[in-house]
PDB file of N, H, CA, C and O in Angstrom:
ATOM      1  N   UNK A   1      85.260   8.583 172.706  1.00  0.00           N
ATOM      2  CA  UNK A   1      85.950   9.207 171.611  1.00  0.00           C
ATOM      3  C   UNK A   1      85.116  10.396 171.127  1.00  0.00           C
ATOM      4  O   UNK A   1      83.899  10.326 170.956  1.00  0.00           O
ATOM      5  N   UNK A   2      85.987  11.694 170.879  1.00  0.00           N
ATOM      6  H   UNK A   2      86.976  11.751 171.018  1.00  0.00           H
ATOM      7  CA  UNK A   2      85.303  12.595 169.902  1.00  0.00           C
ATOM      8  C   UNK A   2      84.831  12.308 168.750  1.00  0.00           C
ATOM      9  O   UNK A   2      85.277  11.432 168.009  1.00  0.00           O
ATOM     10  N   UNK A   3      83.943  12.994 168.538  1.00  0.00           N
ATOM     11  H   UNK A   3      83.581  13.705 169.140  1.00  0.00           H
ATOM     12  CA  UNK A   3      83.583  12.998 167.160  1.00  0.00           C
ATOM     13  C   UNK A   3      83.373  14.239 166.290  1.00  0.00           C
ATOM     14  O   UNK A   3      83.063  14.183 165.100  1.00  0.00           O
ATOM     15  N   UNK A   4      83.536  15.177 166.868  1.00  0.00           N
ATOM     16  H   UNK A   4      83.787  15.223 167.835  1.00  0.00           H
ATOM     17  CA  UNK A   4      84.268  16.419 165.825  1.00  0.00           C
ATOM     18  C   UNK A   4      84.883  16.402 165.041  1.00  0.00           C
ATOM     19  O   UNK A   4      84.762  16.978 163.960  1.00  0.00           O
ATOM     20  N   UNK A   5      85.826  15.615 165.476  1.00  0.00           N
ATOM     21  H   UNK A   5      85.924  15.146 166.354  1.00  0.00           H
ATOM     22  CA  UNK A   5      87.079  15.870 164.486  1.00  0.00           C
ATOM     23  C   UNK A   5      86.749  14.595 163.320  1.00  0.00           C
ATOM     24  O   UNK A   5      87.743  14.300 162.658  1.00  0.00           O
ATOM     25  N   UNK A   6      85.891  14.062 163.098  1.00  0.00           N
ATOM     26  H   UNK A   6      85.083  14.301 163.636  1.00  0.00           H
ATOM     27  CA  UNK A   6      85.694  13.184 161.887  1.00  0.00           C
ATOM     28  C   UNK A   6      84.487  14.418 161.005  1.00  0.00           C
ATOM     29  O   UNK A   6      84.330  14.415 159.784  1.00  0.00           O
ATOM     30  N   UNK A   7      83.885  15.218 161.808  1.00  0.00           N
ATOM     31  H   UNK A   7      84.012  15.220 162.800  1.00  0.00           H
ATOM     32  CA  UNK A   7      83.038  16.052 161.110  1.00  0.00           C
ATOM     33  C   UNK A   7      83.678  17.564 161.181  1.00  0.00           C
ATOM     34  O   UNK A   7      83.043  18.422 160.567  1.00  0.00           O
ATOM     35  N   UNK A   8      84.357  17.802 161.573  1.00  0.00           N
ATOM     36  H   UNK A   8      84.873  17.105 162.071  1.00  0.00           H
ATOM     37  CA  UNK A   8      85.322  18.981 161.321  1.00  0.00           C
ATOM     38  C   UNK A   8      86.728  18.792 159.932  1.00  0.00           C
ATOM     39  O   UNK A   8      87.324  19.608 159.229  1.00  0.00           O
ATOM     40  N   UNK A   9      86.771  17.366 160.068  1.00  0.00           N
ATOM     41  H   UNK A   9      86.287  16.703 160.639  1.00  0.00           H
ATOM     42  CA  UNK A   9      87.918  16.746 158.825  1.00  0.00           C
ATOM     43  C   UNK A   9      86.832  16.672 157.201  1.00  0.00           C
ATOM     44  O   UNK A   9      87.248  16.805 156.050  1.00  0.00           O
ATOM     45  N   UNK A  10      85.285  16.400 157.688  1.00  0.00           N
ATOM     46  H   UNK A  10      84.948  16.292 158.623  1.00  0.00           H
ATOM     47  CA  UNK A  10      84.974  16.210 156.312  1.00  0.00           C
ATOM     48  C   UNK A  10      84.662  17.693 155.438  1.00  0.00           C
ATOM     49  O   UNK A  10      84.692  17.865 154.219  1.00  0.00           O
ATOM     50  N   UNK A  11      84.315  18.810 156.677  1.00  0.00           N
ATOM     51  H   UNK A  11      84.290  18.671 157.667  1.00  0.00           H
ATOM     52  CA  UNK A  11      84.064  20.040 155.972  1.00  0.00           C
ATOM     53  C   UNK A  11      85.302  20.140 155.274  1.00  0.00           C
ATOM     54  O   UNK A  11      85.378  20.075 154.047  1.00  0.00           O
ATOM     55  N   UNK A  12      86.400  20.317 156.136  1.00  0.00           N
ATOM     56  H   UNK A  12      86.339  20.369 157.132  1.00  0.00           H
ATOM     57  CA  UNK A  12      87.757  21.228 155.491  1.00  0.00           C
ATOM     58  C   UNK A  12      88.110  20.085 154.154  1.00  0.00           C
ATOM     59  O   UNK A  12      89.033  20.303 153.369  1.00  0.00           O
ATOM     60  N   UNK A  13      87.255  18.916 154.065  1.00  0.00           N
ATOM     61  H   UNK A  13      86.505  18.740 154.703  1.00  0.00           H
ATOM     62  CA  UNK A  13      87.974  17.898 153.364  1.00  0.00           C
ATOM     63  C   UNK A  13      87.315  18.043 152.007  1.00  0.00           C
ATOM     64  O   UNK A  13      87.856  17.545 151.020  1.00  0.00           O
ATOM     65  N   UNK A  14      85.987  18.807 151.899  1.00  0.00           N
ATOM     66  H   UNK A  14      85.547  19.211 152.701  1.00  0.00           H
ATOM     67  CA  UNK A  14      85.650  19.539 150.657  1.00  0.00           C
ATOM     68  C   UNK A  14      86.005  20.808 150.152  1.00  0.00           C
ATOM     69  O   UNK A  14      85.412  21.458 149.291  1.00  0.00           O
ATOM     70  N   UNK A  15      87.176  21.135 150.858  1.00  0.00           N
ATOM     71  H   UNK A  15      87.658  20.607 151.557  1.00  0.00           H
ATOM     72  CA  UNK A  15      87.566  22.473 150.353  1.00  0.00           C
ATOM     73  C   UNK A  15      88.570  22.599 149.130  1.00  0.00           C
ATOM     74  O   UNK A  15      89.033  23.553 148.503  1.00  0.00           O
ATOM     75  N   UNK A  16      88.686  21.417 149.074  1.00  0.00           N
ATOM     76  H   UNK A  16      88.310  20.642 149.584  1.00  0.00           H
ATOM     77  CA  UNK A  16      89.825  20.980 147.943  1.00  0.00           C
ATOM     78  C   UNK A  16      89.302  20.926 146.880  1.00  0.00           C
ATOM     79  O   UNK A  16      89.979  21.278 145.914  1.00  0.00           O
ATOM     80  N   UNK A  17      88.103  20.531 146.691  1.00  0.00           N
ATOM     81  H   UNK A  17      87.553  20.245 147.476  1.00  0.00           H
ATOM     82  CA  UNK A  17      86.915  20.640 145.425  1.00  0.00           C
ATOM     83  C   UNK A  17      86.566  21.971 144.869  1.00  0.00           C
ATOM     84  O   UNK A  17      86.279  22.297 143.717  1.00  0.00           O
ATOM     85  N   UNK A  18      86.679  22.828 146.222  1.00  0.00           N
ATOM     86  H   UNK A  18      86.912  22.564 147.158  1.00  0.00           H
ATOM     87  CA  UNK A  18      86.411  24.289 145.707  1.00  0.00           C
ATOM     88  C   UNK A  18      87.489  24.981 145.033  1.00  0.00           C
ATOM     89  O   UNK A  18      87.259  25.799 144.142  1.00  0.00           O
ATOM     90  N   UNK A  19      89.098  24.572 145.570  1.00  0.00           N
ATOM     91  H   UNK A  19      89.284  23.907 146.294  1.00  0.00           H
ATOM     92  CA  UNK A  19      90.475  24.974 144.854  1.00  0.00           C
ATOM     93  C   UNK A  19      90.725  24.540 143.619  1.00  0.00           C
ATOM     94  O   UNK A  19      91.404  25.076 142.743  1.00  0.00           O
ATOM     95  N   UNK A  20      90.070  23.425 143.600  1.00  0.00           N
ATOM     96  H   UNK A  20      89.518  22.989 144.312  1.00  0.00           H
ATOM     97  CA  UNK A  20      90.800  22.677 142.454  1.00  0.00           C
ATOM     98  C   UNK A  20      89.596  23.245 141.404  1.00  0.00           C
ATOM     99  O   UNK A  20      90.093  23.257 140.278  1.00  0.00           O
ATOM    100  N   UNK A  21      88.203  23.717 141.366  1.00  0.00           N
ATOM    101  H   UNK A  21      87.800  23.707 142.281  1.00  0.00           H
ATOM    102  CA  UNK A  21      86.969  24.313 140.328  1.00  0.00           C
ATOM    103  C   UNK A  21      87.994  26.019 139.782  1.00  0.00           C
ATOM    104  O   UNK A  21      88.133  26.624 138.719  1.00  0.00           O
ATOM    105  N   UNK A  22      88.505  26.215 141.236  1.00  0.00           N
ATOM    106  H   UNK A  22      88.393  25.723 142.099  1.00  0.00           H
ATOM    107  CA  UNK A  22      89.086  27.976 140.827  1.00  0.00           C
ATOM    108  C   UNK A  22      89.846  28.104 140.415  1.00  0.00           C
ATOM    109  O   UNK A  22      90.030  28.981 139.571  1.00  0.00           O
ATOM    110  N   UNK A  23      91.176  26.804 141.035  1.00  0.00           N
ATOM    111  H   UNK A  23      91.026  26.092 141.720  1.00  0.00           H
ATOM    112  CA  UNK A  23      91.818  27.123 139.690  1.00  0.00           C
ATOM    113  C   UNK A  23      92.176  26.880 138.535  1.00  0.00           C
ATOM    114  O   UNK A  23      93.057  27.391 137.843  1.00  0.00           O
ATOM    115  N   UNK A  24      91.116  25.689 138.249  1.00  0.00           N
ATOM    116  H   UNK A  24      90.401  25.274 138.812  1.00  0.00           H
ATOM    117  CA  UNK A  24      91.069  25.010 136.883  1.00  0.00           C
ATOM    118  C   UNK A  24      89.837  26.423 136.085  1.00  0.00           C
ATOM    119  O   UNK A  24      89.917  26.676 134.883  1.00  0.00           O
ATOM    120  N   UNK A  25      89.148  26.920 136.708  1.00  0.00           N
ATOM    121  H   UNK A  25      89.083  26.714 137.685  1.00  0.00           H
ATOM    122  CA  UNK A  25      88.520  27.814 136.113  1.00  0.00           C
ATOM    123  C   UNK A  25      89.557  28.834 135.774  1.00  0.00           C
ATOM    124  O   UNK A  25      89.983  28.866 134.620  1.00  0.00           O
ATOM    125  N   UNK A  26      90.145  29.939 136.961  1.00  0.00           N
ATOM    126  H   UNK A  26      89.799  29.912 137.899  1.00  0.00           H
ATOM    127  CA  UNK A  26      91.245  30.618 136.458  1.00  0.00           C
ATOM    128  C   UNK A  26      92.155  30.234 135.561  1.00  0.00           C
ATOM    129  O   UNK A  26      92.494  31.187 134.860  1.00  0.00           O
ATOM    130  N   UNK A  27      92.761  29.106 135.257  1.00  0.00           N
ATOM    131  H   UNK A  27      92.486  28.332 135.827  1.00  0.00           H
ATOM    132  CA  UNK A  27      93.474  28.521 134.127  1.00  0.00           C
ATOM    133  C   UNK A  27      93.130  28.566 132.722  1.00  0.00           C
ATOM    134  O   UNK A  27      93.870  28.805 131.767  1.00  0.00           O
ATOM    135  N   UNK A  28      91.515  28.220 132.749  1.00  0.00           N
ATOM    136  H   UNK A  28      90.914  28.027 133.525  1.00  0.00           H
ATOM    137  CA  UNK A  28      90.869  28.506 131.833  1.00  0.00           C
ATOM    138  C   UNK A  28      90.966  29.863 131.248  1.00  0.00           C
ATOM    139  O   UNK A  28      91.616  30.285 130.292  1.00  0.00           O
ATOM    140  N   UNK A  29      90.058  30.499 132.166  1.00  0.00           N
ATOM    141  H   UNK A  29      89.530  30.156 132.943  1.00  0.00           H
ATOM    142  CA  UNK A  29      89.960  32.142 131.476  1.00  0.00           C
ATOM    143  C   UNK A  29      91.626  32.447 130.998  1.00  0.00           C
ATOM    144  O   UNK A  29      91.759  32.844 129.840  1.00  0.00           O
ATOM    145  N   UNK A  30      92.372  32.349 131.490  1.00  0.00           N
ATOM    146  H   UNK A  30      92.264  32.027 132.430  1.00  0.00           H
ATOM    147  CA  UNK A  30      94.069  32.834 130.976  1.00  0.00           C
ATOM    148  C   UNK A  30      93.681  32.659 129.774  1.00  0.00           C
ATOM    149  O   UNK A  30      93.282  33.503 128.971  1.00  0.00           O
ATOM    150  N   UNK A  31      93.868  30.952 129.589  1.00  0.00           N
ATOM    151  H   UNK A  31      94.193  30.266 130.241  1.00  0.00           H
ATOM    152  CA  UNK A  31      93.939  30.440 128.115  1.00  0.00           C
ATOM    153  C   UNK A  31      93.010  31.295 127.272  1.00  0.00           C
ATOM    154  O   UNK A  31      93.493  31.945 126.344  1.00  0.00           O
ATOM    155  N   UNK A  32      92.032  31.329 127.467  1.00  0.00           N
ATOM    156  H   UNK A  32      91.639  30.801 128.220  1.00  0.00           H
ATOM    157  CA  UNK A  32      91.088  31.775 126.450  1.00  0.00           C
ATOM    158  C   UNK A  32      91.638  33.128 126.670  1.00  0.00           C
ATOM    159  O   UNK A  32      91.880  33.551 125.540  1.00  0.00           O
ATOM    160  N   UNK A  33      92.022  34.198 127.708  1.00  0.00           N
ATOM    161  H   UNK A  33      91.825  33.855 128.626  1.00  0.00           H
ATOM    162  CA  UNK A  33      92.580  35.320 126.850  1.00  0.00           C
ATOM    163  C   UNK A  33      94.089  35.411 126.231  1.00  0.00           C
ATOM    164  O   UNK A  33      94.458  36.304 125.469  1.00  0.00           O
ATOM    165  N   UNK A  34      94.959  34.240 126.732  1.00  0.00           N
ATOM    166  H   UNK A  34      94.659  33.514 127.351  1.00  0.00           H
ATOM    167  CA  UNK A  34      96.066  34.311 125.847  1.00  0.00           C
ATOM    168  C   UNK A  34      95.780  33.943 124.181  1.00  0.00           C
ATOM    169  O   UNK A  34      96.182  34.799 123.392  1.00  0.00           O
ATOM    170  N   UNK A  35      95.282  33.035 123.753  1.00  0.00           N
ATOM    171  H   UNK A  35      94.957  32.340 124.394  1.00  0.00           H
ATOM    172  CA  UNK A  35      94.612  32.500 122.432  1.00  0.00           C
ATOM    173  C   UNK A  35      93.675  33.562 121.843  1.00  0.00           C
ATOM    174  O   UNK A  35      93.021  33.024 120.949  1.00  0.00           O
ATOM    175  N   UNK A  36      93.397  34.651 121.961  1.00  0.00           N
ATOM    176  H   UNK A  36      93.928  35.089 122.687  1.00  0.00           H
ATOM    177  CA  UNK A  36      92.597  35.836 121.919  1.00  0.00           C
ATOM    178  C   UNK A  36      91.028  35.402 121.488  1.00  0.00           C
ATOM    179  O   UNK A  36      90.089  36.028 120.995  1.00  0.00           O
ATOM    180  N   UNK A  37      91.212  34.095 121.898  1.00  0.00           N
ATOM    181  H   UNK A  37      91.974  33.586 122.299  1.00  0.00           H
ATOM    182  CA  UNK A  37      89.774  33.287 121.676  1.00  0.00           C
ATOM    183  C   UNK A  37      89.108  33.410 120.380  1.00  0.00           C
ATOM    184  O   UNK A  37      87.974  33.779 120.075  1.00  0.00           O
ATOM    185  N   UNK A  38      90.371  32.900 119.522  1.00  0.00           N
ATOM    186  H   UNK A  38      91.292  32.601 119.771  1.00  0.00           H
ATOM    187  CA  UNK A  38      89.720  33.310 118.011  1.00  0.00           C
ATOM    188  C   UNK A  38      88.793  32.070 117.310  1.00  0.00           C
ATOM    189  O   UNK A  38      89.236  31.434 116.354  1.00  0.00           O
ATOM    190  N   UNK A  39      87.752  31.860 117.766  1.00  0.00           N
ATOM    191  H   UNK A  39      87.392  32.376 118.542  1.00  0.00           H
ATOM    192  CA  UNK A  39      86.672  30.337 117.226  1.00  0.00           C
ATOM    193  C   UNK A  39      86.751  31.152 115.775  1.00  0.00           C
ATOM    194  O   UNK A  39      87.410  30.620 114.882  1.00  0.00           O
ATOM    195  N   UNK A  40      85.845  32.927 115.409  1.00  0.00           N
ATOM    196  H   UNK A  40      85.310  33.360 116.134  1.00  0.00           H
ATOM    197  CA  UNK A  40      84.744  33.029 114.761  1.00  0.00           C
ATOM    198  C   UNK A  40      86.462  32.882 113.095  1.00  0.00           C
ATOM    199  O   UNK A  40      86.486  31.992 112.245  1.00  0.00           O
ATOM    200  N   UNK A  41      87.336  33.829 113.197  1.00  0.00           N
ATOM    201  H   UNK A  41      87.316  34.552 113.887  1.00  0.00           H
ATOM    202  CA  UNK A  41      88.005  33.666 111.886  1.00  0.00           C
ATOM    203  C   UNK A  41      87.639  34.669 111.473  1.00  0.00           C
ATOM    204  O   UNK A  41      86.969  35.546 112.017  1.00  0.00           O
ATOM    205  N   UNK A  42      88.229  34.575 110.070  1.00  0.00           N
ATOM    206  H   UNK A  42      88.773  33.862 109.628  1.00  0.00           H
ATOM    207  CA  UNK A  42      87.824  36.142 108.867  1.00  0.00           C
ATOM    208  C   UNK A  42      86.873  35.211 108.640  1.00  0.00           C
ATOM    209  O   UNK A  42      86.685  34.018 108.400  1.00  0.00           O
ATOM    210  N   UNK A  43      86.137  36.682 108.890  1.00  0.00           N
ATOM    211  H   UNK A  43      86.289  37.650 109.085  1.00  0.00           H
ATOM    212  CA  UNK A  43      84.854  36.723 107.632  1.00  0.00           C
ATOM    213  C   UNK A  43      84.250  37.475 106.166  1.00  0.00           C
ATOM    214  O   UNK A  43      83.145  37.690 105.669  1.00  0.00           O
ATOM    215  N   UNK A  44      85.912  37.761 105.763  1.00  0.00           N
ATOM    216  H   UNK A  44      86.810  37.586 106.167  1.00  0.00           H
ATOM    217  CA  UNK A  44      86.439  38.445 104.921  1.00  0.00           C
ATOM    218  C   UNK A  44      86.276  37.242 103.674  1.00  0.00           C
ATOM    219  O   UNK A  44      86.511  36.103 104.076  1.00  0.00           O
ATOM    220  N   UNK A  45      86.002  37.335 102.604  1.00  0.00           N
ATOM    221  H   UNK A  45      85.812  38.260 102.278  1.00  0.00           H
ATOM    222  CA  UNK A  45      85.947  36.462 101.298  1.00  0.00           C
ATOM    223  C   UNK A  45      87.674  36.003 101.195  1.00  0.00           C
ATOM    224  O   UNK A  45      88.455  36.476 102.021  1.00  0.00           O
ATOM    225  N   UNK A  46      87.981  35.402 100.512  1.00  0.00           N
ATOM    226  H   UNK A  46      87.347  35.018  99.841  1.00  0.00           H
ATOM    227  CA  UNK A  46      88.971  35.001  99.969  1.00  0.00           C
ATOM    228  C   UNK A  46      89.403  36.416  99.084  1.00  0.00           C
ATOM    229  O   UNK A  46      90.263  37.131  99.598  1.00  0.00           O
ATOM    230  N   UNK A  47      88.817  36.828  97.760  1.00  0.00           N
ATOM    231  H   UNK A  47      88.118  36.247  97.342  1.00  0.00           H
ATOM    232  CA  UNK A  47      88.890  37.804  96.952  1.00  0.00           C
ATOM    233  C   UNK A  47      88.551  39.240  98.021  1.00  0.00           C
ATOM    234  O   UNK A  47      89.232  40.148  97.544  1.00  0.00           O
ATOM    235  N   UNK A  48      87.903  39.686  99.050  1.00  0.00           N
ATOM    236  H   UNK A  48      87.350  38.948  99.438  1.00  0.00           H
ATOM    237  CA  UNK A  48      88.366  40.766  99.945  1.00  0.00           C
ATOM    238  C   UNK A  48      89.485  40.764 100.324  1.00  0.00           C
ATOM    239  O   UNK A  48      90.047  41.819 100.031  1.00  0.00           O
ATOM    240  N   UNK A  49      89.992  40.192 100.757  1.00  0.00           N
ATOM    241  H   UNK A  49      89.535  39.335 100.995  1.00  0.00           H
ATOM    242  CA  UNK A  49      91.237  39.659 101.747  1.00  0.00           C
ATOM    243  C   UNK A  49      92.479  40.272 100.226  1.00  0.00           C
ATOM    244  O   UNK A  49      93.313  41.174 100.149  1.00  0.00           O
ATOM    245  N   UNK A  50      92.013  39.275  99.320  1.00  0.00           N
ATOM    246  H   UNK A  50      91.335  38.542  99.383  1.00  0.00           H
ATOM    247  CA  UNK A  50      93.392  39.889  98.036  1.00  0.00           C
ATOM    248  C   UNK A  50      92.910  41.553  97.791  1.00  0.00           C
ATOM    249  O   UNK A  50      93.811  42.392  97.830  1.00  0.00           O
ATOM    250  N   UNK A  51      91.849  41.896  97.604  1.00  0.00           N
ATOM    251  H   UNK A  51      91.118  41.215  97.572  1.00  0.00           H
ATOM    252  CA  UNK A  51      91.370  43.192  97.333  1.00  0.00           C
ATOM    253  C   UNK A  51      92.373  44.545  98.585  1.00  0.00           C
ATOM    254  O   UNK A  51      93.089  45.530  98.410  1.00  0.00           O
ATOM    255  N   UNK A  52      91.845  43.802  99.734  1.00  0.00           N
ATOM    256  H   UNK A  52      91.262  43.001  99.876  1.00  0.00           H
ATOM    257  CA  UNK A  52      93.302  44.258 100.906  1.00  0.00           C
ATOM    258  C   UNK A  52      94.345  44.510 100.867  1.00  0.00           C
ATOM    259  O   UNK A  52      94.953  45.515 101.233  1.00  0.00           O
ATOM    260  N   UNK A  53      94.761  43.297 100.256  1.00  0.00           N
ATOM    261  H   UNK A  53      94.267  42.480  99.958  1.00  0.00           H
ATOM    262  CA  UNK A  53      96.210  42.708 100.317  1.00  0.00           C
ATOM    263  C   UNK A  53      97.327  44.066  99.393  1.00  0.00           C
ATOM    264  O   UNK A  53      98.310  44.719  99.742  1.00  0.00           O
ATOM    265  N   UNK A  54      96.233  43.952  97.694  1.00  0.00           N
ATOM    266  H   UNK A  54      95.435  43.421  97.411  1.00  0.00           H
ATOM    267  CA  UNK A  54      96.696  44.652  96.786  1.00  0.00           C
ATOM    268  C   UNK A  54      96.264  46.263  97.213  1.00  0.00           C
ATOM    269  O   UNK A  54      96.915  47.049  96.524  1.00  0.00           O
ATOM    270  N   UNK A  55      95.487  46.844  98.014  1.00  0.00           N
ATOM    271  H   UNK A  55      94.959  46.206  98.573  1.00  0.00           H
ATOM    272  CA  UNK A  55      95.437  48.499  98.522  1.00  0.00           C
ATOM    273  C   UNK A  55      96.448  48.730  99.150  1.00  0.00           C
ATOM    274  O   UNK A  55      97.014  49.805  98.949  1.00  0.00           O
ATOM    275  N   UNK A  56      97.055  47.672 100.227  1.00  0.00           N
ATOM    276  H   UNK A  56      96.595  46.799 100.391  1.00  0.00           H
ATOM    277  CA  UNK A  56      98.060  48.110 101.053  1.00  0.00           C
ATOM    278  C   UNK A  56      99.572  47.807 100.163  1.00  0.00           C
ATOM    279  O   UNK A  56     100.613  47.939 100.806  1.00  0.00           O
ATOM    280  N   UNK A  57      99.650  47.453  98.867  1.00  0.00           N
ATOM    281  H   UNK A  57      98.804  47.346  98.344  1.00  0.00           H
ATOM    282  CA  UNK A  57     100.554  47.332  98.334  1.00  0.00           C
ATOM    283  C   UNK A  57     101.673  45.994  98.395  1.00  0.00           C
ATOM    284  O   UNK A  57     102.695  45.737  97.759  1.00  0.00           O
ATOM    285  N   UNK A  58     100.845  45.216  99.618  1.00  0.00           N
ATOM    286  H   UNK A  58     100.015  45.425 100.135  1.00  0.00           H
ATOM    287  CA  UNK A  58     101.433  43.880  99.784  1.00  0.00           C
ATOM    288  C   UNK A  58     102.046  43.169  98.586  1.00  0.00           C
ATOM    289  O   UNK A  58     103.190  42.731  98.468  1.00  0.00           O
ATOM    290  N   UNK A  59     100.827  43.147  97.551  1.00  0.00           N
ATOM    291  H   UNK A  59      99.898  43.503  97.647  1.00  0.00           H
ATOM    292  CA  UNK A  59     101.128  42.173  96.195  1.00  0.00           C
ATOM    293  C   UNK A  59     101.137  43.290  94.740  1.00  0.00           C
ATOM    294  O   UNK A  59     100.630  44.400  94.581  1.00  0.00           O
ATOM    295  N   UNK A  60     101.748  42.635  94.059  1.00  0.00           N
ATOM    296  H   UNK A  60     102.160  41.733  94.188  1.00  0.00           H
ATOM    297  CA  UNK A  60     101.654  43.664  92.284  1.00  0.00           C
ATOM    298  C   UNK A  60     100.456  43.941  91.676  1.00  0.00           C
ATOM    299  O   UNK A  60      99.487  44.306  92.341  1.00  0.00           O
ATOM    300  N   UNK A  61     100.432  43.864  90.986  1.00  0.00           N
ATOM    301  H   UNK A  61     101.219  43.568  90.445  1.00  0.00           H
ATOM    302  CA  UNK A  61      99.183  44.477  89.809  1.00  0.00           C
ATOM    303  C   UNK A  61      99.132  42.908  89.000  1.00  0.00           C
ATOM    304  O   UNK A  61      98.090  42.297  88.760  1.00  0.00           O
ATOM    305  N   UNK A  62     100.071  42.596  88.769  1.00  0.00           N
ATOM    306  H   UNK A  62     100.916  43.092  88.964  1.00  0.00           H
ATOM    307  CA  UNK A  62     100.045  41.010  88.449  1.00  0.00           C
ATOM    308  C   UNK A  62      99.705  39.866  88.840  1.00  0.00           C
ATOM    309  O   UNK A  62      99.152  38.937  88.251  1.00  0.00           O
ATOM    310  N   UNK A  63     100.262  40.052  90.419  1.00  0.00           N
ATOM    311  H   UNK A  63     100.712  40.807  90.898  1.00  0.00           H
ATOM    312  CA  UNK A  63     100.003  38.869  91.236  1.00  0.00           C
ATOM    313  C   UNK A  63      98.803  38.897  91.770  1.00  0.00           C
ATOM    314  O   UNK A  63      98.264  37.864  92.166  1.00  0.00           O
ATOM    315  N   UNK A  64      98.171  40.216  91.858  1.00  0.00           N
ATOM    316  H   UNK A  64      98.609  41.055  91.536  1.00  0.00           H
ATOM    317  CA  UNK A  64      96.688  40.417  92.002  1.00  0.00           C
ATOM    318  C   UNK A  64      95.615  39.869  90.664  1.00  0.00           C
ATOM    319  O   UNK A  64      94.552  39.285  90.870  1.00  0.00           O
ATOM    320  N   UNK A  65      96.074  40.150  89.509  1.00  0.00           N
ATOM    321  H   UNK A  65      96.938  40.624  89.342  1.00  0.00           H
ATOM    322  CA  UNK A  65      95.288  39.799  88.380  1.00  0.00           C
ATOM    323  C   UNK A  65      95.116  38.308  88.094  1.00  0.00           C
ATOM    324  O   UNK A  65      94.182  37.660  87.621  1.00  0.00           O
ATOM    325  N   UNK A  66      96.764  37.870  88.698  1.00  0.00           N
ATOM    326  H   UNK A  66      97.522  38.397  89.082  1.00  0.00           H
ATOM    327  CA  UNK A  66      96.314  36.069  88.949  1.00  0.00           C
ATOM    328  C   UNK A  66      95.755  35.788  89.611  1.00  0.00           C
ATOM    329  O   UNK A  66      94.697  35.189  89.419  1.00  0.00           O
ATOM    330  N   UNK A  67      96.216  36.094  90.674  1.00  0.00           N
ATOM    331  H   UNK A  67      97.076  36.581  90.830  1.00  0.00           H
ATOM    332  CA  UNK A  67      95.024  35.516  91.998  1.00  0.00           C
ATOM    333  C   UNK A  67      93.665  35.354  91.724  1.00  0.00           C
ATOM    334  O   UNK A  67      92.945  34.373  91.910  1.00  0.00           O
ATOM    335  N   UNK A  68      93.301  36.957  91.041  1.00  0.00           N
ATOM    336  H   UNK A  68      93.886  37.754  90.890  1.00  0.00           H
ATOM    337  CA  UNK A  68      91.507  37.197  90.826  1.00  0.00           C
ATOM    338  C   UNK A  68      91.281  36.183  90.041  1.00  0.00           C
ATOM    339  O   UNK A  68      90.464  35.383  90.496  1.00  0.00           O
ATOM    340  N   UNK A  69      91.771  35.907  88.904  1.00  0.00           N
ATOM    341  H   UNK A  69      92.435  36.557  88.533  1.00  0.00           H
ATOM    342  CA  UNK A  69      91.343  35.027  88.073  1.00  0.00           C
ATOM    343  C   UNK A  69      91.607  33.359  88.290  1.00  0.00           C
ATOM    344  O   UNK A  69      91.325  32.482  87.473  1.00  0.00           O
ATOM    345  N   UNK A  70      92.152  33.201  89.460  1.00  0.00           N
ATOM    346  H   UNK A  70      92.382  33.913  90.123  1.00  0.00           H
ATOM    347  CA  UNK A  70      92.511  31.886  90.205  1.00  0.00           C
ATOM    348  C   UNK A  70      91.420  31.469  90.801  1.00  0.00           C
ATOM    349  O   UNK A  70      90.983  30.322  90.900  1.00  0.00           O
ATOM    350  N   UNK A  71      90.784  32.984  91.399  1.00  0.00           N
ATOM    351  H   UNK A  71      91.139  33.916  91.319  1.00  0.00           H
ATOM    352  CA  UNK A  71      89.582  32.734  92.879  1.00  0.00           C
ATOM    353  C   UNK A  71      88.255  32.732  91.802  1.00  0.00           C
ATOM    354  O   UNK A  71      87.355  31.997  92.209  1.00  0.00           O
ATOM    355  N   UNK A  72      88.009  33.299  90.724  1.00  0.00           N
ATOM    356  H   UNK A  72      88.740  33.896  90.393  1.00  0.00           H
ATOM    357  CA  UNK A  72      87.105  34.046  90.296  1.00  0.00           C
ATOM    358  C   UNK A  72      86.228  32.566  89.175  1.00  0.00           C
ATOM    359  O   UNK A  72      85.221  32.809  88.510  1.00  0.00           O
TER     360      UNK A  72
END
């Protein structure tokens, strides 16, 4: 009997280990750039963020004066 082909079956028979690392790795990287990989967050205060909010005209002169004095 040959015996190649039990040592020619075990190389090609780790190649599946290498497909399955690339494309569980490639899967990965997607995710992390579809999710825009946001861990870190604002690092904007609570009261910046309203200070924002009220320049761009989002909120009133009121709803800003509550807020401040909500956060403050």
């Amino acid at each position: 009997m040959n015996n190649w082909t039990w040592h020619i079956w075990g190389i090609h028979g780790l190649w599946w280990i290498f497909w399955v690392i690339l494309i569980v790795g490639a899967a990965w990287l997607i995710y992390l750039k579809s999710t825009g990989n946001n861990t870190g967050g604002s690092k904007d205060s609570p009261l910046e963020i309203l200070k924002k909010r009220y320049a761009k005209g989002e909120i009133s002169k009121e709803e800003y004066e509550e807020t401040k004095k909500t956060l403050s």
